[in-house]
N, C-alpha and C positions, 0 to 999 in steps of 0.2 A: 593141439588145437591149431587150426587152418589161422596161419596169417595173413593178412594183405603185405607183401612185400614195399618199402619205397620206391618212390620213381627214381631215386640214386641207386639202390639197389636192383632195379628191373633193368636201370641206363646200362651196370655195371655186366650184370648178366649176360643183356643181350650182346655189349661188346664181345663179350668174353666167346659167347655162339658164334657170334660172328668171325671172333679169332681163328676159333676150330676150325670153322665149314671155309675157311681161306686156307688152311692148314693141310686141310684134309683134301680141298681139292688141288691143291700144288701137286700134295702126294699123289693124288691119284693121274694127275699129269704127267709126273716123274715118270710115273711108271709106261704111260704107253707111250706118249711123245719125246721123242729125243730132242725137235725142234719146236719152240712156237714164236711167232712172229707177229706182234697187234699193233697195226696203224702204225707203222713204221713210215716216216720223213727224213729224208738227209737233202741237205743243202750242202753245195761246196759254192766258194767264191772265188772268179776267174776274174781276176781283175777287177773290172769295173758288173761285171755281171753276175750274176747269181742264178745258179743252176740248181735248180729242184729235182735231183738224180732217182730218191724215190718218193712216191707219192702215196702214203698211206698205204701199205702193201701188210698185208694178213696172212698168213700160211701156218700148217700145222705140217710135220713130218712126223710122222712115226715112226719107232725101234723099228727097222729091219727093211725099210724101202729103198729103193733104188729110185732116186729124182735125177732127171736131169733137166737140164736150165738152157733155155735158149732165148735168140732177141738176136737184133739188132746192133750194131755198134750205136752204145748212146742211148739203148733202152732199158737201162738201168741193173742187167744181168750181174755186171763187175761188182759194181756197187752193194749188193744184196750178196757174193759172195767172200765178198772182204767183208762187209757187219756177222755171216756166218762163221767166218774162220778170226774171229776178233781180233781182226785188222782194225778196223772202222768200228767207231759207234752211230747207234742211229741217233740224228737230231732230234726227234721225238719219239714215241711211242718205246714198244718194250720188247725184246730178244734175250727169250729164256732157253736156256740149254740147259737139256735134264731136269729142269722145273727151277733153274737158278737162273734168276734175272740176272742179266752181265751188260745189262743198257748201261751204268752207273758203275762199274767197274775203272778205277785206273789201270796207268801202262803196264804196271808190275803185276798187278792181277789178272790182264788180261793175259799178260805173257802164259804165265803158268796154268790158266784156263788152256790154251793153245797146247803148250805141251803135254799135258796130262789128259786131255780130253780131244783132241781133234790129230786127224794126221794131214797132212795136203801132199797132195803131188801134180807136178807143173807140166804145161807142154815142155818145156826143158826140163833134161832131166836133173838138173843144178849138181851133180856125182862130182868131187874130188878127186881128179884124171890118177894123182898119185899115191892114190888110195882104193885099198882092195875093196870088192863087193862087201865084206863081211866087216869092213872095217867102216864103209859109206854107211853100210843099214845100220847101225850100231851108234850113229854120231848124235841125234837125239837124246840118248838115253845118257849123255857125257849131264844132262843138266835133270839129271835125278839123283834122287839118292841109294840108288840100287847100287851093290858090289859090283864086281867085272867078274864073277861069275856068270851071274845073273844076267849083267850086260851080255854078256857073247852067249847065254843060252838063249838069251831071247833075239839077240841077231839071226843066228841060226838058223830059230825056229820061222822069225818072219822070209826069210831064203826059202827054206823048204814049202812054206806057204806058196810060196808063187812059181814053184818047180825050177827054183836055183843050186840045188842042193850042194849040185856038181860044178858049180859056177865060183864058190865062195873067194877062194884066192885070185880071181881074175882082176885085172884092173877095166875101168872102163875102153879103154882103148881096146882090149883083147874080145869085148862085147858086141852083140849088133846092137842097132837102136831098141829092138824091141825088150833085148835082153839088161841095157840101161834100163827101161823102162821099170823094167820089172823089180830092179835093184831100187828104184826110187818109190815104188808102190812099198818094198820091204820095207825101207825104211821108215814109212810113213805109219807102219802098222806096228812098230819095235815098241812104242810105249802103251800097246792095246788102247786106242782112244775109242770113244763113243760111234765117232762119225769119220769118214774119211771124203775129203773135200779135194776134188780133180777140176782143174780149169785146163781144159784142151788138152787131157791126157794122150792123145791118138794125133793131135795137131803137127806131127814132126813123124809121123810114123806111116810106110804103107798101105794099101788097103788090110792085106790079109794080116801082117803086126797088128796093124789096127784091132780088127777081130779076136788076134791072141790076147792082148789085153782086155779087150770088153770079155770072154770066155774065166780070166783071169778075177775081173769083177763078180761078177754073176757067181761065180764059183764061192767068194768074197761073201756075199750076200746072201748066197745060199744058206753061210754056217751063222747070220748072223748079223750082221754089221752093215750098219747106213751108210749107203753113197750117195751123195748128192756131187753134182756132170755138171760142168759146163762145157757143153757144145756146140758148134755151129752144123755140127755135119748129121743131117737129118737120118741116114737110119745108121747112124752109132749111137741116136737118143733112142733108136726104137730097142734096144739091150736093154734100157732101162724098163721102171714100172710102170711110171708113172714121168710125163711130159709139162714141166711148167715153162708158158710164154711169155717173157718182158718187151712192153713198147711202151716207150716214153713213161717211163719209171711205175709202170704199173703191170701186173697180173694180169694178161687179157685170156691164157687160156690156162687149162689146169685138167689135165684129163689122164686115164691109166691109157695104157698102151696094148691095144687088140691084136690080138696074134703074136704076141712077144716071141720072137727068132731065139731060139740057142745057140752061143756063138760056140760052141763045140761043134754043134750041127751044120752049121753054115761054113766053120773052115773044112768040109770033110769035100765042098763044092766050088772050094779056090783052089786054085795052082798054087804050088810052091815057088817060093823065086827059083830053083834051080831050073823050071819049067818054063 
């Protein structure tokens, strides 16, 4: 027989719908976006002033793009990639990674969100002068629980990634800048994270290093793996996919990138330094 259900039983119900379809679309977010970002605010306090760094900023990133980040000094680019690599939380709104809110995250949590999940590399390449290639890319992986097997296979293997193969015993001293560089990309890729996060990768580097790197990404991106750039230097964003603009703590452009260059292509039309 057809019942009329209660209004405590339809309340309880509908919660329960409502649990799922929040459930289900998390999952389904998981799945395609690597980043989401809603109504994001941060405030820092300098003194006596108060600076509203971002201003309600929204973005989605998905598995496998290549973003790079540009602006201004002061238009809130830094800012939006320290809340990315869970340096910073935002003052308001929410920043999910993988479909896990980490706005509400403390220190220690965010710590190990960071190493399990993100890798960064710096305009400096921050290398251990008295410490070999294979020992630098391998130094992450000291704050897991993986053997030292596993450790120096997966050193290794991040070396060979970025065509160090033959590099491994070197110390930084014995490298050029671009070949640091590439030691700092390894090492940032040693604990397989989600996302790899560059602030002024090429900032310390030649034009055509420059290029080796960006050939280095792409390649990166090719098999897989999210980069999100911060650059100032307009066509080493044009490598990327996709181009987002910060002025005055806001998103003012957001566009893919036409004609995307291949930097394997474009180094075959620079000089070598020996030249």
């Amino acid at each position: 027989m057809f019942r009329v259900k209660s209004s405590r039983t339809i309340s309880t119900t509908a919660s329960m719908q409502s649990d799922n379809q929040s459930e289900i679309a998390t999952a389904k977010f998981a799945g395609n976006a690597v980043i989401r970002v809603e109504d994001v605010h941060k405030y820092y306090e300098l003194g006596e002033t108060r600076v509203h760094a971002l201003r309600g900023v929204s973005v989605e990133i998905q598995h496998g793009e290549f973003v790079a980040i540009m602006g201004a000094s002061g238009s809130g680019k830094s800012t939006f990639m320290n809340m990315l690599g869970c340096l910073d939380r935002p003052g308001s709104g929410r920043y999910l990674l993988e479909g896990i809110d980490v706005s509400k995250h403390d220190k220690k949590a965010l710590a190990q969100i960071r190493n399990q999940k993100i890798g960064f590399v710096f305009q400096g390449f921050n290398l251990l002068a008295r410490t070999t290639a294979l020992e630098n890319t391998a130094l992450p992986t000291l704050y897991t629980k993986i053997d030292n097997d596993e450790r120096q296979k997966r050193a290794i293997e991040a070396l060979a990634l970025v065509g160090l193969a033959d590099r491994m015993e070197h110390f930084p001293s014995q490298m050029s800048g671009g070949q640091q560089q590439r030691v700092a990309v390894a090492r940032a890729l040693v604990n397989h994270p989600s996302i790899l996060l560059a602030d002024e990768p090429t900032g310390n580097l030649d034009s055509r290093t420059s290029v080796e790197i960006m050939e280095v990404f792409q390649d990166l991106n090719d098999k897989g793996l999210t980069i999100v750039m911060v650059t100032h230097e307009h066509d080493i964003a044009q490598f990327a996919k996709r181009v987002i603009v910060f002025r005055d703590g806001k998103i003012r452009k957001d566009d893919g990138v036409l004609s995307r260059p291949r930097a394997s292509e474009v180094l075959k039309t620079l000089p070598t330094l020996e030249d």
